[in-house]
Structures are given as structure tokens and as C-alpha cells.
C-alpha positions in Angstrom: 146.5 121.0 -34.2 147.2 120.5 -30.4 145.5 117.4 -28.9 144.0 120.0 -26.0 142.8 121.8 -29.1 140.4 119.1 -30.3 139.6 118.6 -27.2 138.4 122.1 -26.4 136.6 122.0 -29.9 135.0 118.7 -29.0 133.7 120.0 -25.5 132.1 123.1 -27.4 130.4 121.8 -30.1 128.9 119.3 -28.0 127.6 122.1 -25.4 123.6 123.1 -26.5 123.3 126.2 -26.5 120.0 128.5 -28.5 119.7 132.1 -28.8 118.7 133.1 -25.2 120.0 129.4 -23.7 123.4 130.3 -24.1 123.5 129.3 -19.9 125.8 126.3 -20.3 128.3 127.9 -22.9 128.9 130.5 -20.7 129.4 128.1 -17.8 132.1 126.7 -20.0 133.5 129.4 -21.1 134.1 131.2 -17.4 135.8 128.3 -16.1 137.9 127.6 -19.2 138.8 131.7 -18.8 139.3 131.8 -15.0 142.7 133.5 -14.3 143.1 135.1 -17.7 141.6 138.3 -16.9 138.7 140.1 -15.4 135.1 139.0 -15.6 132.2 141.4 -16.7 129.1 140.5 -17.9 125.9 142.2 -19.7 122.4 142.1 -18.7 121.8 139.9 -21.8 124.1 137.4 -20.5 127.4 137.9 -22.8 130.4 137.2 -20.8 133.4 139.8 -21.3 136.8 138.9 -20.1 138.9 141.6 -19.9 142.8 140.9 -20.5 145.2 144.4 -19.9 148.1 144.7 -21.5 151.2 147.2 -21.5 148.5 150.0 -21.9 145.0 151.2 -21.3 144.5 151.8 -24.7 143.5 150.7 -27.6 140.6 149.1 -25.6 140.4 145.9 -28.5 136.9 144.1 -28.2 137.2 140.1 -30.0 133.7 139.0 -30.0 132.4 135.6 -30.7 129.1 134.0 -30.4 127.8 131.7 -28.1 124.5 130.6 -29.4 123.9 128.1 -32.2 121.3 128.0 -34.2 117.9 125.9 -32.9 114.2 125.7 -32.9 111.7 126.3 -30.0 108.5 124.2 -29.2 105.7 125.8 -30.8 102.9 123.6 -29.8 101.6 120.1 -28.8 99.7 118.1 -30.8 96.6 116.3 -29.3 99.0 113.2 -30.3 101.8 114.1 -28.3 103.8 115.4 -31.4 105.7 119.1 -31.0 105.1 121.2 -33.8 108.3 124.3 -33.6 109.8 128.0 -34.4 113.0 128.3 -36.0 115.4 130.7 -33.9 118.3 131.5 -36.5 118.2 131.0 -40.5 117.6 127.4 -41.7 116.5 125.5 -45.1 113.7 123.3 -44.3 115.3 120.9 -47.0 118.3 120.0 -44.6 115.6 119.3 -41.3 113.9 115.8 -42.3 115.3 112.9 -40.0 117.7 114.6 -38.0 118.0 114.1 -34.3 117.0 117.1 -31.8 117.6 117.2 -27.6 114.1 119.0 -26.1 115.6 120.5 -23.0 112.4 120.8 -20.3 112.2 121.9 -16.7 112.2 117.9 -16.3 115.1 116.9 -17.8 116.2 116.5 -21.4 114.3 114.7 -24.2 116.0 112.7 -27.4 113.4 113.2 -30.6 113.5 113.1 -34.1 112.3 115.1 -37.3 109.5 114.0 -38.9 107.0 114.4 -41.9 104.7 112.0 -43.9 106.5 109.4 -45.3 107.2 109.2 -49.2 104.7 106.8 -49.6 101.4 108.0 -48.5 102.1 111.3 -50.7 101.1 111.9 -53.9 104.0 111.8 -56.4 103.7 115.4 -57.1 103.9 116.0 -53.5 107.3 113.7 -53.5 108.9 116.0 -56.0 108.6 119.4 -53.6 110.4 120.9 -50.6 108.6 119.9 -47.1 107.9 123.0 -45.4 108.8 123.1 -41.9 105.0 123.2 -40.8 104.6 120.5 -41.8 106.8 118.7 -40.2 106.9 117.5 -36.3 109.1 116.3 -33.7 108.9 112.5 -32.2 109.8 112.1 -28.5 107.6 109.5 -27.8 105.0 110.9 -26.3 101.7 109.2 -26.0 99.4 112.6 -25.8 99.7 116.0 -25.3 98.4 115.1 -21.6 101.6 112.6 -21.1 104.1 115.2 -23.1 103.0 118.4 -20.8 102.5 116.9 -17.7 104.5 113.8 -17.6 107.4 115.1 -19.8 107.6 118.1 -19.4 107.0 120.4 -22.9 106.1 123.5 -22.4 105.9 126.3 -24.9 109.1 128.2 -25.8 111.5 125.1 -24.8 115.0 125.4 -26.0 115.2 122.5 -29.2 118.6 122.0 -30.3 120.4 119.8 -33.5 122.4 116.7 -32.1 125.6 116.0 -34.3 128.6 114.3 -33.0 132.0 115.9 -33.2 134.6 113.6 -35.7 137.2 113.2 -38.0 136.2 112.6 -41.4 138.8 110.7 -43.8 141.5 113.8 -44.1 141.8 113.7 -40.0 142.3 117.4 -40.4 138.7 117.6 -41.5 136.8 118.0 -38.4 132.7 117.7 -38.2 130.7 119.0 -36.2 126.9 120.8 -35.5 127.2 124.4 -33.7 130.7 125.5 -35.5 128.5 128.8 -35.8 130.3 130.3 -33.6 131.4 128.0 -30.9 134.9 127.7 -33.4 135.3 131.3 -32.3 134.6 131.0 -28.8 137.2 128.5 -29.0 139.2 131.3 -30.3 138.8 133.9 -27.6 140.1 130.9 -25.1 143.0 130.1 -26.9 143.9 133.6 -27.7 143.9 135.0 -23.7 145.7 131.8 -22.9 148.3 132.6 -25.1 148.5 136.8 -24.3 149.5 135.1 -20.4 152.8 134.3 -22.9 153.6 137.0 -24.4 153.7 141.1 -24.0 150.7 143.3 -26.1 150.4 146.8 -26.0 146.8 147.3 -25.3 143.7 145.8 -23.8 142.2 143.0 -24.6 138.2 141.9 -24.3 137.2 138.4 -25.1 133.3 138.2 -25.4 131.2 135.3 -25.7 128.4 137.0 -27.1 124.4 136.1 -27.0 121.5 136.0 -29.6 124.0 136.5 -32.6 122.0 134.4 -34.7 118.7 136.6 -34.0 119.7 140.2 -34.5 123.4 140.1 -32.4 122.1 141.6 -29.9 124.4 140.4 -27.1 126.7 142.2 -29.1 125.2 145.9 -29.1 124.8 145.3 -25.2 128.2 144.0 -24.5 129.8 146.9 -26.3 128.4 148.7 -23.6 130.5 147.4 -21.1 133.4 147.5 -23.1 133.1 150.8 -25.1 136.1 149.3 -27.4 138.1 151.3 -29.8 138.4 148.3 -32.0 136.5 144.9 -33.0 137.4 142.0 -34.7 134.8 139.7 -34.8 135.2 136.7 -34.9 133.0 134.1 -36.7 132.6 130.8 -39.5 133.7 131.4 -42.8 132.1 130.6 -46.2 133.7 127.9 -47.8 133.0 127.6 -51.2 135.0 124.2 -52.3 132.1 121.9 -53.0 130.0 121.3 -55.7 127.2 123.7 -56.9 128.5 126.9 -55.9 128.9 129.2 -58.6 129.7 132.6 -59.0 131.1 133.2 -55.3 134.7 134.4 -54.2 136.6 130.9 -53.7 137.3 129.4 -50.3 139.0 126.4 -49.8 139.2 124.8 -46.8 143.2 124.0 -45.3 143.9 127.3 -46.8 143.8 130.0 -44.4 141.2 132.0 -42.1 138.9 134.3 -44.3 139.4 138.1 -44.0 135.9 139.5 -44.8 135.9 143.3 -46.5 132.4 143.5 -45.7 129.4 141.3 -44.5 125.2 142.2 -44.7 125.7 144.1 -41.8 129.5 145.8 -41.9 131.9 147.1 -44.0 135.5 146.8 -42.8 137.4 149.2 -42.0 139.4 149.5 -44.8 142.6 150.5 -42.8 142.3 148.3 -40.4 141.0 145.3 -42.9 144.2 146.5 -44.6 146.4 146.7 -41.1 145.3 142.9 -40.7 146.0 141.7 -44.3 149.4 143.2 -44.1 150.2 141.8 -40.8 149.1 138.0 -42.5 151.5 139.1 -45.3 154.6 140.3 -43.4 154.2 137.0 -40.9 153.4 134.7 -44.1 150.0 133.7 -42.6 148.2 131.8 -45.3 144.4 133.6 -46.0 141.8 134.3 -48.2 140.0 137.3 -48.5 135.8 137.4 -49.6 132.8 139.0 -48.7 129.7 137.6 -47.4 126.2 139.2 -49.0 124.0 137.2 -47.4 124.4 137.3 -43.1 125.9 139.6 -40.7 128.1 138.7 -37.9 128.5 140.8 -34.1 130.4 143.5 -36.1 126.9 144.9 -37.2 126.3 145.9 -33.8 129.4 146.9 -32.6 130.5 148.9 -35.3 127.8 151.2 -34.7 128.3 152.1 -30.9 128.5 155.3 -29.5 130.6 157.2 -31.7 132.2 154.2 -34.2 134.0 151.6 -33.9 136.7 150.5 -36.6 135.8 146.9 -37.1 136.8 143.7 -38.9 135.4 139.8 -39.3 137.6 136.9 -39.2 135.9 134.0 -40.2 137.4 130.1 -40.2 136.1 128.4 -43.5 133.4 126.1 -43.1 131.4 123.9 -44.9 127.1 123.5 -44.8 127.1 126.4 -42.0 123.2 126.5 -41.0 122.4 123.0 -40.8 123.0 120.1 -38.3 126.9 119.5 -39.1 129.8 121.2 -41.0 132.7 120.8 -41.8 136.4 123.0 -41.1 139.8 122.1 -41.6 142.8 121.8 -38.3 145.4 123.8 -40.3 142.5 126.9 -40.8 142.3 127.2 -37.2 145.6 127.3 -36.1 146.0 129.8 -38.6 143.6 132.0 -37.4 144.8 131.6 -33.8 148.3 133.2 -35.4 147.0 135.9 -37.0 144.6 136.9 -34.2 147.7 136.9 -31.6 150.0 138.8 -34.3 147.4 140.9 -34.8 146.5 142.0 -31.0 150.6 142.3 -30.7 151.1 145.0 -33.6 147.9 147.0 -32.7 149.1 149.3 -29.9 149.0 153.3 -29.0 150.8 154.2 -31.7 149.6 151.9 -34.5 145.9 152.6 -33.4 146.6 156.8 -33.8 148.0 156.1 -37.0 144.9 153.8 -38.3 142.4 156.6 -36.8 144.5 159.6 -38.2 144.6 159.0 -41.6 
């Protein structure tokens, strides 16, 4: 992996960004894209960057999204404590002691996770699961008065995980929070960079899409704008290589992007899904191929607009998605990168009638 690839990866996992707070992503995304292509937006806020090619057609929409998961301020204790909504799926078991940033109209806020300590519980009460109302956030508040008027806090402010991007002992393990999706808004970056290089025969739209993680809806409004002809979303994989996973498709990490045959929300198109898995094959592209039962990614959306769309996911294998950090491997994403540009090359006028003809 390219040093200005880490880089990039660095600088987007260490954005905050919530469904509906995507502000700053976008920010980064824009200037990172300026001079690539065209600029459209939706009235939800996804930014579209519009790349032509040697032809009008196939109109080829690569969506990723910009939001990461987070949690909201619910309340204020009479103590000064914040008491929070989830926005986006998490385990209430993986919560306890992490660090959050509270971002108020004052300025931003450092705080920490917090429950009753082990030893004031009864030992029953040690043995279970702390649900999430039960638990609070610490910013050092003295009272509700000090944490609303002094600080700041108002109800519905943007609470997001704090996890530092590293490398772990394999530097081609990378960690990070917010992988989910910002690995594939990395993506889209990389990928118009490197269409300036080289000749496709179609057009291309890069979207950083919104509120993914909440019903992608950023990606039923984008596709709006675009009205593409064909999606491949692009997303975090499942890895499966650790322990106490049983009885799921195995999904190493260093071993290729996933090609998904169907998520919660979409099932490939199978010529297409098949257009892509031969185009890994004939460019010996290493990938795995899986299905994801549980959670649906922007394809949901866009497969459904207007009339159809024939639609794939791409997802780059990662590790403890839905919590404060996970892990991918270097060697994943630059594979992905490949196939994505292979990919965009092959899929022209006459490729596209073929795929739609059949």
C-alpha cells in the first residue's frame, strides 16, 4: 500500500461523521475530488462526482457511505451525566469504557462510557449484559445547569466513538473506528484519481452517500440525481477469521475483497455478480465470495429505482465492524482498488447490452 494511501485512510477514519453529520466528510471528500469530475449533490447531502468517459452510457453509480455509526444525546441528568440514542446497530456489550467526542454548538466535548462499577452490583448483576440505559456518558459536567448552559448539550447532539488509526503487529493490519464505510469513500477517491490515467468507456458516479447506517437513505435520493444503469456498492466486508464464528462463509483477511451474491437488502445481479467475478478471474485478482444475512448496504436502495438497477456489493474484509475499532488488511484494499478500476474499464456499451439482454 502507497504511503498517500495510509495517509488518505488515516485522514478518514479520524473525520466524525453520524448519520445526518456527515458535514465534515463531505468537506473532505470535495476537496480531495476537486478536478476529477463534476460536482452534484442531493438534498440529503450525498455528494455525487460525476467522472465521463468515452461514452454517455452505461451511466455506472459506485456508492459509498459517509456516515459511521454513533449515538445522540438523549437527555441530561440533574447530575450533569448524558444519557443517549444509538443511530446505527450496536451491542451494548462492546460500549463500557470507551471514549466518545460530544460535538455542541460550543465546541467539542471529550467523555467517557460509563455504568456502575462491578463492585456496588450484586454478583448476579456482575454476570449479565449492561444494557445501554443504563449506562451514561462523563464529560465532566457539574449539573445539568453547567452541561446545558455552560457546555453546551443540547438534545440530539452528534456523539461519536474515538479510536485512533494504527498498525497492529502485521503492519499490513491496519485499525481503526469508522471503517464502516469511510474504507469505501476512500475508494471512490482513489478510483476517479486513477480513471484521470487511463481510458473507460462509460460514465462514472462517485457518491459519498448519507444515513446508510439508518435506512440508506442518502442512497435512494442520490440515485435520483444519477438515474444509473449500474451500481456497485461499495462497503466493509465480513471477516470471519477469528475465534467464535461458526457456521459462516470463511473470510480471511490479506485475501482479497469480498464479492457479496446477496445482502439483507439485495440480491446481485447474477450476471453482473458473474461479469465481476470473471473479470477478478481473467486479471488473477485474489477474492472471496459470501453473503451477508444480517445488514444491508446502499444497494438496497438503489437497486430499486425507477425501473431497476443491476447491482453488486464490494466489500473489503473487516474485523469487529459495529463497534469502536476494526481491523482490515493493506493488501485487501489494493485489491479492491484493482478490481473496481478493471471493472469500470470492461463495462462499456456493448458489455452493458449484453448483461441487460440476456
Amino acid at each position: 500500500m502507497k504511503k498517500q494511501t495510509l495517509e488518505l485512510l488515516e485522514q478518514l477514519t479520524g473525520i466524525d461523521g453520524i448519520p445526518g453529520f456527515e458535514d465534515e466528510v463531505r468537506a473532505f471528500m470535495r476537496d480531495r475530488l476537486a478536478g476529477l469530475g463534476e460536482f452534484e449533490r442531493d438534498n440529503l447531502g450525498s455528494l455525487i462526482c460525476k467522472k465521463k468517459g468515452g461514452s454517455d452510457s452505461p451511466r455506472i453509480m459506485i456508492p459509498a457511505h459517509m456516515d459511521e455509526i454513533g449515538f445522540v444525546v438523549k437527555d441530561v441528568t440533574e447530575d450533569g451525566y448524558i444519557r443517549f440514542s444509538p443511530l446505527g446497530g450496536w451491542l451494548d456489550q462492546v460500549l463500557l469504557g470507551h471514549m466518545v467526542t460530544v460535538h455542541t454548538r460550543k465546541g467539542t466535548l471529550d467523555g467517557v462510557i460509563g455504568c456502575t462499577p462491578p463492585h456496588m452490583m450484586p454478583r448476579e448483576e456482575r454476570e449479565k449484559v449492561v444494557k445501554r440505559k443504563k449506562m451514561f456518558i462523563d464529560v465532566g459536567a457539574r449539573d445539568k445547569k453547567h452541561a446545558r448552559e455552560k457546555l453546551g448539550i443540547r438534545i440530539g447532539d452528534p456523539i461519536v466513538p474515538q479510536e485512533k488509526f494504527r498498525r497492529l503487529g502485521d503492519p499490513k493490519h491496519l485499525l481503526a473506528k469508522a471503517w464502516d464505510d469511510r474504507i469505501g469513500c476512500a475508494l471512490v477517491i482513489d478510483l476517479l484519481a486513477a480513471l484521470q490515467k487511463t481510458s473507460h468507456p462509460n460514465t462514472v458516479y462517485g457518491v459519498g452517500t448519507t444515513q446508510e447506517e439508518v435506512g440508506t437513505r442518502g442512497a435512494e435520493t442520490a440515485a435520483y440525481v444519477v438515474d444509473p444503469e449500474f451500481c456497485i456498492a461499495l462497503d466493509v466486508g465480513l471477516a470471519t477469521d477469528m475465534p467464535g464464528v461458526e457456521g459462516e462463509v470463511k473470510i480471511d483477511l490479506g485475501k482479497g475483497p469480498c464479492i457479496y451474491v446477496l445482502d439483507a437488502g439485495t440480491i446481485a445481479h447474477h450476471r453482473f455478480n458473474d461479469f465481476v467475478l470473471d473479470t477478478a478471474e481473467k486479471k488473477k485478482i485474489p477474492h472471496q465470495v459470501s453473503l451477508i444475512e444480517g445488514g444491508a448496504t446502499d444497494a438496497r436502495a438503489i437497486h430499486l429505482h425507477a425501473r431497476g438497477v443491476p447491482s453488486v456489493v464490494l466489500g473489503v474484509p473487516t474485523r469487529y465492524i459495529h463497534s469502536h475499532a476494526g481491523v482490515i488488511h493493506a493488501d485487501d484494499y489494493d485489491a479492491m482498488l484493482k478490481l473496481l478500476l478493471e471493472v469500470v474499464r470492461a463495462l462499456g456499451p456493448k458489455a452493458a447490452e449484453k448483461l441487460m439482454s440476456e
